[in-house]
Backbone as JSON Lines, residues from 0, in Angstrom:
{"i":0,"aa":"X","n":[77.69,115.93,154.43],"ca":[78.42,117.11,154.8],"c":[79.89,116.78,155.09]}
{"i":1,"aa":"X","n":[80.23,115.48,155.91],"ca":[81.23,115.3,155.91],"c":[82.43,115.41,154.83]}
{"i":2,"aa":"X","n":[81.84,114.69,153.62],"ca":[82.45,114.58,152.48],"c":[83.22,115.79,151.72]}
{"i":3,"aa":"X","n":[82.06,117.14,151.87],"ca":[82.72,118.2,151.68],"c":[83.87,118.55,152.63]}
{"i":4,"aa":"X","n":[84.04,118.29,153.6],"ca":[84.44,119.14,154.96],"c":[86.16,118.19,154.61]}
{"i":5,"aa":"X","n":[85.98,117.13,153.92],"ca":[87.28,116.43,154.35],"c":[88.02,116.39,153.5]}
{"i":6,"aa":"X","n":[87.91,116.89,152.56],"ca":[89.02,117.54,151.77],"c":[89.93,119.07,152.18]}
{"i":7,"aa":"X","n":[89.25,119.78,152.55],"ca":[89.34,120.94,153.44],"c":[89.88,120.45,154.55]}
{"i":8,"aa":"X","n":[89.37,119.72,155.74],"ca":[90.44,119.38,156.81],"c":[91.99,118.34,156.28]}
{"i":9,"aa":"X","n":[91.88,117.66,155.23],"ca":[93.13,117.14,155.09],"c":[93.74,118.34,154.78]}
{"i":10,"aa":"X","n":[93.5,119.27,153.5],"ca":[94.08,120.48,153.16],"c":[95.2,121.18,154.22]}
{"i":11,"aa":"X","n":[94.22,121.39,155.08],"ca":[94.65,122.53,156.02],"c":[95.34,121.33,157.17]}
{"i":12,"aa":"X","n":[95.03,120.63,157.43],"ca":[95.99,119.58,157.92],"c":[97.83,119.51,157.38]}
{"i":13,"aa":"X","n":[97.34,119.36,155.95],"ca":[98.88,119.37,155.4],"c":[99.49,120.19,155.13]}
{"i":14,"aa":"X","n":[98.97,121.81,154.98],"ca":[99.09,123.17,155.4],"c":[99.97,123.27,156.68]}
{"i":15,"aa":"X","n":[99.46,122.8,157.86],"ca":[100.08,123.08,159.02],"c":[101.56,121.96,159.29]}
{"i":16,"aa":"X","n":[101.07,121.29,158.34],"ca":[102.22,120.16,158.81],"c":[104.18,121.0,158.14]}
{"i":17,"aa":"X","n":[103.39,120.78,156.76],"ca":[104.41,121.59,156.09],"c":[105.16,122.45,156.08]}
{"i":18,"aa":"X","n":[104.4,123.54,157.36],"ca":[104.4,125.09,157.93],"c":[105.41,124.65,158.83]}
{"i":19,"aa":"X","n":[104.89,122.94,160.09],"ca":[106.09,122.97,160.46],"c":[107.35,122.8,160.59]}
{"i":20,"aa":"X","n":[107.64,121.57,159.12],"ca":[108.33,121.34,158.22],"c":[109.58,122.27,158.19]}
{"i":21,"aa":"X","n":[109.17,123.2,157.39],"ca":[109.89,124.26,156.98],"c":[110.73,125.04,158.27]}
{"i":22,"aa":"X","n":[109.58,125.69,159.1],"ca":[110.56,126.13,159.94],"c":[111.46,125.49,161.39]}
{"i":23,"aa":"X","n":[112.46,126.05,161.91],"ca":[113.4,124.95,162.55],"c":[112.74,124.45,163.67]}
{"i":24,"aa":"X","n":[113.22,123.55,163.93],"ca":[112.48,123.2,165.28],"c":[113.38,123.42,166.95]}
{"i":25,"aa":"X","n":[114.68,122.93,166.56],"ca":[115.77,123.02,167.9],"c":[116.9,122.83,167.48]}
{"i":26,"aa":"X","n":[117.35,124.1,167.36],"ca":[118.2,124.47,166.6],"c":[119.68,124.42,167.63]}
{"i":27,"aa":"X","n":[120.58,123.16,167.78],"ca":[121.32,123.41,168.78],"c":[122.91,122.79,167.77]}
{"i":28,"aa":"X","n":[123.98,122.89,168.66],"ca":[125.14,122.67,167.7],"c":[125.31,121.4,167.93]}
{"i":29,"aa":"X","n":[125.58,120.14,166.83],"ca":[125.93,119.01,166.51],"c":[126.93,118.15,167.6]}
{"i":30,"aa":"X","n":[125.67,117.39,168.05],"ca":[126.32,116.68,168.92],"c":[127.69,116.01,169.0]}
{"i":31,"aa":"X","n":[128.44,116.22,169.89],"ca":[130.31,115.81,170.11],"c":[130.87,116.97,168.91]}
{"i":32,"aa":"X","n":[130.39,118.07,169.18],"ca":[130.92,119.02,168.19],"c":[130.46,120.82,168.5]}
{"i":33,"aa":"X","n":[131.24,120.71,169.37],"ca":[130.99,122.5,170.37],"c":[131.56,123.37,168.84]}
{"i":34,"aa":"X","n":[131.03,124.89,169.41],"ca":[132.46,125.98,168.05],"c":[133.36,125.89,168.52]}
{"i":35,"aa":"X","n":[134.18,125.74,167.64],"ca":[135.78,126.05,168.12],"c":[136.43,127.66,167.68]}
{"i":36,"aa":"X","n":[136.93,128.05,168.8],"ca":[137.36,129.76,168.14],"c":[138.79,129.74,167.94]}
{"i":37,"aa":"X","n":[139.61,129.82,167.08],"ca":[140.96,130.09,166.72],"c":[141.55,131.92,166.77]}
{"i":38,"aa":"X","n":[141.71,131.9,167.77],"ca":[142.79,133.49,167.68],"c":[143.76,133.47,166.4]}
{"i":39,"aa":"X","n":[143.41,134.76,166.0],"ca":[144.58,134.85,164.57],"c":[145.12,135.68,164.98]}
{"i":40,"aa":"X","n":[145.09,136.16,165.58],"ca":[145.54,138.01,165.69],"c":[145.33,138.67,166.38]}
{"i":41,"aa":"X","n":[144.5,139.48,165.5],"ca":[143.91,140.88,165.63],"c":[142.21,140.07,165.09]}
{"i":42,"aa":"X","n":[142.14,139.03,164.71],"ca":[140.63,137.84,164.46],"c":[140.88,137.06,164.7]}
{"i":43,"aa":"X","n":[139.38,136.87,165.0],"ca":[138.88,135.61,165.62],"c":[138.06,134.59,164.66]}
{"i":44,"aa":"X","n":[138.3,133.25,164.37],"ca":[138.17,132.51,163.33],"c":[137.05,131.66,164.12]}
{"i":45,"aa":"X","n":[135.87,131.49,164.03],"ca":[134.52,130.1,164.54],"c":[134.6,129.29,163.66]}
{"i":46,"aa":"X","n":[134.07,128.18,163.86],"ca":[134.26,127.23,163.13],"c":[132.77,126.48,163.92]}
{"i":47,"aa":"X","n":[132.08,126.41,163.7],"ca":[130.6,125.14,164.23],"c":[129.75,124.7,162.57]}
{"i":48,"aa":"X","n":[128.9,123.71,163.48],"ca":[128.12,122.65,163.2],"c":[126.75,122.79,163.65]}
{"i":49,"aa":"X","n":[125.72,122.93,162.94],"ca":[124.23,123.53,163.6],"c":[123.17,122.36,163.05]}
{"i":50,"aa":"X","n":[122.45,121.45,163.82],"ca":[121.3,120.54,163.73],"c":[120.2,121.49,163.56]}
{"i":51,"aa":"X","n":[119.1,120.94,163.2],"ca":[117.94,121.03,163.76],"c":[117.23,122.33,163.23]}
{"i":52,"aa":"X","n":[118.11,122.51,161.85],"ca":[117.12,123.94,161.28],"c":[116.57,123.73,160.44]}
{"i":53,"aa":"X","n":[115.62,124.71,160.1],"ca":[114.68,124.09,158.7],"c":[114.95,124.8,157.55]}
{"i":54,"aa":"X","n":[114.34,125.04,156.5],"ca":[114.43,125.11,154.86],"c":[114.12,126.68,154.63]}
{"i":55,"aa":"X","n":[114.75,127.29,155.42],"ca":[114.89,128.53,154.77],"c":[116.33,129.41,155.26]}
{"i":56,"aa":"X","n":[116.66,130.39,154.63],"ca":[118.25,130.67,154.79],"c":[118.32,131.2,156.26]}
{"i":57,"aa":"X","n":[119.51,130.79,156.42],"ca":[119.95,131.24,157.9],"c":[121.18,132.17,157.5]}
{"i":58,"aa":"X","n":[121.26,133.36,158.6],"ca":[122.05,134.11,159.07],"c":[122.68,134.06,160.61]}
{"i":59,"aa":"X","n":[124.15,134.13,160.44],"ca":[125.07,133.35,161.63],"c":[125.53,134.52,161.79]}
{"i":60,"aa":"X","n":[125.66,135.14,163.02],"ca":[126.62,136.08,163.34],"c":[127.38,135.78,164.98]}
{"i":61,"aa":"X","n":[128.61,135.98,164.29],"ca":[129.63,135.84,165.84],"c":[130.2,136.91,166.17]}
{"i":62,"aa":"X","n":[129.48,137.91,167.25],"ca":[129.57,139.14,168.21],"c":[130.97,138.32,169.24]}
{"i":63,"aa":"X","n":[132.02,139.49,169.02],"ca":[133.14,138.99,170.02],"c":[133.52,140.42,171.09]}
{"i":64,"aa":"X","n":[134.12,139.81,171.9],"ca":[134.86,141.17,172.84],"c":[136.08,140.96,173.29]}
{"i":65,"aa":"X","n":[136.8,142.24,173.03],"ca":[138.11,141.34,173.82],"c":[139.23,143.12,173.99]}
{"i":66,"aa":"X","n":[140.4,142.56,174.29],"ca":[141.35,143.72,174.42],"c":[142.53,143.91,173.26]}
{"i":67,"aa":"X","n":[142.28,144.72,172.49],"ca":[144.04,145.24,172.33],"c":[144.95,145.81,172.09]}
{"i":68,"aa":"X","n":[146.11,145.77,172.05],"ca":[147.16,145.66,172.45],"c":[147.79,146.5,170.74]}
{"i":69,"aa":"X","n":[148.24,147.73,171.09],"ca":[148.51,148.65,170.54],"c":[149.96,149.29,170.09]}
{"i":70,"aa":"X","n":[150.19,149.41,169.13],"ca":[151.89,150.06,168.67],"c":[151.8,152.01,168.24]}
{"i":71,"aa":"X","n":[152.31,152.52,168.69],"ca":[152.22,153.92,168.76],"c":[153.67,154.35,167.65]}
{"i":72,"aa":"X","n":[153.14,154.96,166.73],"ca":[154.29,155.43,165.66],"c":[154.87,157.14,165.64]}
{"i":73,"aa":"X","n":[155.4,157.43,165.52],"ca":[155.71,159.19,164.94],"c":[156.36,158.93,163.66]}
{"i":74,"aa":"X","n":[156.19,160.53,163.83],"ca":[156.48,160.79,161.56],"c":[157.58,160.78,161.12]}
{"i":75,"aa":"X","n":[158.68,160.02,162.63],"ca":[160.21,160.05,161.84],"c":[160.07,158.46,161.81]}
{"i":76,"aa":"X","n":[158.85,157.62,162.52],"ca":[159.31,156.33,162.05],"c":[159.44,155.26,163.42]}
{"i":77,"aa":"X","n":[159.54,156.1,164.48],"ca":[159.97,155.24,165.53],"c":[158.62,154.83,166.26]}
{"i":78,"aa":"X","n":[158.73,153.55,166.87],"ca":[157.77,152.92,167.18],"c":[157.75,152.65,168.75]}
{"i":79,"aa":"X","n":[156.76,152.83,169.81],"ca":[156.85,152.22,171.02],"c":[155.29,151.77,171.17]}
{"i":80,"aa":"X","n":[155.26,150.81,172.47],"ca":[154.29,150.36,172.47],"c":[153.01,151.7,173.26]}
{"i":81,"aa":"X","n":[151.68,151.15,172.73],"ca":[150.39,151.94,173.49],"c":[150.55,151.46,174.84]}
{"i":82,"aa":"X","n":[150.36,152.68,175.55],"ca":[150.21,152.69,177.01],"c":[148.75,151.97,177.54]}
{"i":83,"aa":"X","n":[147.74,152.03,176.32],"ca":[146.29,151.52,177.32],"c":[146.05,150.44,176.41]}
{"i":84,"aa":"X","n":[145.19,149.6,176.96],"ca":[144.49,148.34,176.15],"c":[143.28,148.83,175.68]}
{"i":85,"aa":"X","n":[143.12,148.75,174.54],"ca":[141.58,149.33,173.75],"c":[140.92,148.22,173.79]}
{"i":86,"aa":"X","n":[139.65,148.36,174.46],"ca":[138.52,147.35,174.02],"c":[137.94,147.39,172.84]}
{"i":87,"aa":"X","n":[137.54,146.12,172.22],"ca":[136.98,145.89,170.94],"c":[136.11,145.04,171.03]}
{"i":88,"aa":"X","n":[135.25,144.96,169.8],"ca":[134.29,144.29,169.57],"c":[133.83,143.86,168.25]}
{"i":89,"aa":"X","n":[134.28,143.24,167.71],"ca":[134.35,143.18,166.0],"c":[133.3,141.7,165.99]}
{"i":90,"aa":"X","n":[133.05,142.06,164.74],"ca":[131.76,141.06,164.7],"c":[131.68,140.14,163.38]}
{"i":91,"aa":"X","n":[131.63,138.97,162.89],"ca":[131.39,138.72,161.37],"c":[130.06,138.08,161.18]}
{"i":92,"aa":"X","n":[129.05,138.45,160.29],"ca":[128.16,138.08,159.72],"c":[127.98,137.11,158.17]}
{"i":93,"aa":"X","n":[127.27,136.23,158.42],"ca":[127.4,135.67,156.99],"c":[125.74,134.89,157.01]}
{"i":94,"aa":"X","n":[125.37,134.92,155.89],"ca":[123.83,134.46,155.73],"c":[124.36,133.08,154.62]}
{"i":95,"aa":"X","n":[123.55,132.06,154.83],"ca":[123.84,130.84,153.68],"c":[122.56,130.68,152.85]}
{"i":96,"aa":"X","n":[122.49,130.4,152.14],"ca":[121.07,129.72,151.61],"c":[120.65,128.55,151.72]}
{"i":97,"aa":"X","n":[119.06,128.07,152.09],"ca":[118.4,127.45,152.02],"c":[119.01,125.92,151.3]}
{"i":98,"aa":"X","n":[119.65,126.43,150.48],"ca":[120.27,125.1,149.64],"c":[121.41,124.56,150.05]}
{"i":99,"aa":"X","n":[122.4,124.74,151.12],"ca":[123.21,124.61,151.56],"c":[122.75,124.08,152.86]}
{"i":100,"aa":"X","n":[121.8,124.05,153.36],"ca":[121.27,123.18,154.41],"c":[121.08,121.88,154.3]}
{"i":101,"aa":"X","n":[121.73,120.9,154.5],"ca":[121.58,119.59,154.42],"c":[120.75,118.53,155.25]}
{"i":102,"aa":"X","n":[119.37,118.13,155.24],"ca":[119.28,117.8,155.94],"c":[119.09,118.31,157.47]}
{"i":103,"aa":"X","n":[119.13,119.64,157.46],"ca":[118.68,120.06,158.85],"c":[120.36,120.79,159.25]}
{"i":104,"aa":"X","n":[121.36,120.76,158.46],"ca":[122.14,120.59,159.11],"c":[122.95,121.39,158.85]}
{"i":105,"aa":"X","n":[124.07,122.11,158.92],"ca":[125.11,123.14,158.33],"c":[125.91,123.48,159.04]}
{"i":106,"aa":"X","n":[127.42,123.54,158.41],"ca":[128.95,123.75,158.61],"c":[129.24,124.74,158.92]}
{"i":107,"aa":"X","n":[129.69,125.55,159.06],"ca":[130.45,127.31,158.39],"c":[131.52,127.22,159.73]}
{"i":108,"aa":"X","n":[132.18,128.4,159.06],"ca":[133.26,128.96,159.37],"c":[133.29,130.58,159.25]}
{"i":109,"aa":"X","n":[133.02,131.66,160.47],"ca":[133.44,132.68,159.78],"c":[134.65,133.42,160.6]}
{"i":110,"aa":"X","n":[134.92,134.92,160.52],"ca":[135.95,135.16,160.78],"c":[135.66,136.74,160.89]}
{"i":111,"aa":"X","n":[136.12,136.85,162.02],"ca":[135.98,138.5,162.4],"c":[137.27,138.98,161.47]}
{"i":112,"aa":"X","n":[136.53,140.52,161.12],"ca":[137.48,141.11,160.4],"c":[138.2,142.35,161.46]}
{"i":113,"aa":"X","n":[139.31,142.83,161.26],"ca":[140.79,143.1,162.42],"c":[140.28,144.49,162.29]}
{"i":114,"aa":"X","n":[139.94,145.05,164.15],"ca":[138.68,146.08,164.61],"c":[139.62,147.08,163.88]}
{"i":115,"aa":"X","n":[139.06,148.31,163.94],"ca":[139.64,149.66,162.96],"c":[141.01,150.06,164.43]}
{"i":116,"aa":"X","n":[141.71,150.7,164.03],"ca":[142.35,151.6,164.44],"c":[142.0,152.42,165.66]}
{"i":117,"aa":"X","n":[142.47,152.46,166.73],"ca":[141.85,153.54,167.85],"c":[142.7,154.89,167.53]}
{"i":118,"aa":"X","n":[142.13,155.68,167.97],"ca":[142.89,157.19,168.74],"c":[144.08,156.75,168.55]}
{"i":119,"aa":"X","n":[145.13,158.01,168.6],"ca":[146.38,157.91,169.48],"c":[145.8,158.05,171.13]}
{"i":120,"aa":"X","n":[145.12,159.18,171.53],"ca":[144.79,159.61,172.55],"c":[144.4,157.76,173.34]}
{"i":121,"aa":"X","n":[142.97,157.26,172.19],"ca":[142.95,156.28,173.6],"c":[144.13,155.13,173.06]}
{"i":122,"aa":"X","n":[145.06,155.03,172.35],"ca":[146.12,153.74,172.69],"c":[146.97,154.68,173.64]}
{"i":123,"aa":"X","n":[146.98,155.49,173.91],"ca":[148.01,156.2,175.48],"c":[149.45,156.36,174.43]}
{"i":124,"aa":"X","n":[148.87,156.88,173.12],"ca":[150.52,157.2,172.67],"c":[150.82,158.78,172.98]}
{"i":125,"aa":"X","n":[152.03,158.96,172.95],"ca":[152.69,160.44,173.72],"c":[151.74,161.51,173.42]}
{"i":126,"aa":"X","n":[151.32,161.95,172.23],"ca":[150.44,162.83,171.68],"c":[149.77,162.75,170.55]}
{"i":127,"aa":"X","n":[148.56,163.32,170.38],"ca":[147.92,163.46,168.34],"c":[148.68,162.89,167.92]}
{"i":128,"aa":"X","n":[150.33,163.4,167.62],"ca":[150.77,163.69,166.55],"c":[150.89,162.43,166.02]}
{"i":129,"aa":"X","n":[151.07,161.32,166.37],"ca":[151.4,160.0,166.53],"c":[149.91,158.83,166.39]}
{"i":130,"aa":"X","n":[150.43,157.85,165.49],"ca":[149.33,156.9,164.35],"c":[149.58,155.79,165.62]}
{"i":131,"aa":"X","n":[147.97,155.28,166.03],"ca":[148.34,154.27,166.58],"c":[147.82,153.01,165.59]}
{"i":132,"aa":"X","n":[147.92,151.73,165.96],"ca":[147.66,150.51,165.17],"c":[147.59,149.5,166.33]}
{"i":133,"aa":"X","n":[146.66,148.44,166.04],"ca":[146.38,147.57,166.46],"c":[147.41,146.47,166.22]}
{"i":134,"aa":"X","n":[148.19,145.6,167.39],"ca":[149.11,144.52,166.51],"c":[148.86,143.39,167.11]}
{"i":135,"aa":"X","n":[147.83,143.3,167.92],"ca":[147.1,142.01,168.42],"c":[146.04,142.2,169.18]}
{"i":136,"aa":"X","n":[144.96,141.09,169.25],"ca":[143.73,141.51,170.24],"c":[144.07,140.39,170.89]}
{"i":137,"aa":"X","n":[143.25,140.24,172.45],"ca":[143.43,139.44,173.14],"c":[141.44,139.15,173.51]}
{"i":138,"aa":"X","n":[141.25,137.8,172.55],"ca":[139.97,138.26,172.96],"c":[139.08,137.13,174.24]}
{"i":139,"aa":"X","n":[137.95,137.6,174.56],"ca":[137.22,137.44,176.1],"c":[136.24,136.75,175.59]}
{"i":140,"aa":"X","n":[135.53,136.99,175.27],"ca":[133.89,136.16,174.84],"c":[133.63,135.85,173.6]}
{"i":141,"aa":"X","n":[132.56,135.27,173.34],"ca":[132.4,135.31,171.8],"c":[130.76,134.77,171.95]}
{"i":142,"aa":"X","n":[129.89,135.67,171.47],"ca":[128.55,134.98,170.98],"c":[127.67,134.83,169.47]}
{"i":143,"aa":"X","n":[127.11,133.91,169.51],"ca":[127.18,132.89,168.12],"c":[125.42,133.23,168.13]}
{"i":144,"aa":"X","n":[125.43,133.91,167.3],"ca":[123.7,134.44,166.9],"c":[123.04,133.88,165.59]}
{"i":145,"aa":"X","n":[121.84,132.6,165.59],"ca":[121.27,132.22,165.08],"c":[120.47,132.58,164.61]}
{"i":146,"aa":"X","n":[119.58,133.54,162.96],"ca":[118.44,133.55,162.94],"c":[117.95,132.82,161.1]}
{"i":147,"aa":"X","n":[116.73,132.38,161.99],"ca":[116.6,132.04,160.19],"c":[114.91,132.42,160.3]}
{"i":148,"aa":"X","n":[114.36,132.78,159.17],"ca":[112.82,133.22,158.94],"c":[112.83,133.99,160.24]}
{"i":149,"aa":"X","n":[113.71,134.94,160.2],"ca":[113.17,136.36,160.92],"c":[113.56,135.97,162.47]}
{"i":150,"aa":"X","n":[113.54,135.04,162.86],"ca":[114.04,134.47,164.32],"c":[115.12,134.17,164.81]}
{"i":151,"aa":"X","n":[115.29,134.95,166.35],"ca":[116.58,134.35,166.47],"c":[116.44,132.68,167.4]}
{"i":152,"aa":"X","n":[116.75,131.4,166.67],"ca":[116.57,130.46,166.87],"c":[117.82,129.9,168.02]}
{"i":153,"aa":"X","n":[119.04,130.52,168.07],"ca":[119.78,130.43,168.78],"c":[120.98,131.39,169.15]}
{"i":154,"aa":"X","n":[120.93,131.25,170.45],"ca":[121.68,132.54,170.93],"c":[122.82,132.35,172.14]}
{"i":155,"aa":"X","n":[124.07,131.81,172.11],"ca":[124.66,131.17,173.12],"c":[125.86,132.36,173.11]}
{"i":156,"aa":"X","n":[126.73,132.27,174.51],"ca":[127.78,132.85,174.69],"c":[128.92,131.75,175.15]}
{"i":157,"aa":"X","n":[130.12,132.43,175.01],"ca":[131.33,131.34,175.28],"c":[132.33,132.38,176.11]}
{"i":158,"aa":"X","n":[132.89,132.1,177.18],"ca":[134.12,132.81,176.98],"c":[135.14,132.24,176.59]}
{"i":159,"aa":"X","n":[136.32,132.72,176.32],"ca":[137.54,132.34,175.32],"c":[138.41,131.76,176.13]}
């Protein structure tokens, strides 16, 4: 009986092994190598290094928050600054493939794209009539969202 049985337990033995193979195990950022966030602007540029994931595609998203800092126009042209600081929250997402994982291991870089436009009302410009624009953010936090095979494997916050 044995004989039958042990082809079936190696089977399913190497079934489970493989299973855990594949998916990550501890998924943390590359030792002597934190994200680094670069202010551009009106974006925010990450830059990390991720150990410890396994063989299927990962999706990285960096959720940010921060304030800003507003230019108020009218229709002859003249420009003064927004009276209020608009909070924002702009976010960039990027998924890699499976094949770009080296070894457990992967690079990226992404980059928030520059939040939309507020109100005139909330940049505190004189009235409607008047276009406000964003001409810098000043940003506060930034969190770095890990998921790969449906999980979020890592989930850290920073402030700026």
């Amino acid at each position: 009986m044995f004989k039958r049985l042990k082809p079936l337990v190696i089977t399913t033995a190497l079934a489970f092994i493989a299973a855990a193979v594949a998916h990550a195990a501890n998924v943390h950022f590359k030792s002597n190598s934190a994200p680094t966030f670069s202010d551009q602007g009106t974006q925010l540029q990450s830059c990390l290094c991720l150990a410890g994931l396994g063989n299927a595609d990962v999706t990285i998203t960096v959720k940010t928050t921060g304030t800003a800092t507003t230019l108020c126009t009218n229709q002859g042209g003249t420009a003064a600054p927004g009276q209020n600081k608009v909070p924002v929250k702009p976010s960039a997402t990027q998924t890699f493939p499976a094949t770009e994982i080296k070894n457990g291991n992967l690079c990226a870089c992404l980059t928030t794209p520059p939040p939309p436009n507020p109100s005139a009302k909330a940049a505190g410009c004189p009235n409607n009539n008047w276009t406000a624009s964003i001409t810098d953010v000043t940003f506060a936090t930034a969190e770095v969202v890990v998921v790969q095979s449906g999980k979020v494997v890592l989930d850290q916050k920073f402030n700026l």
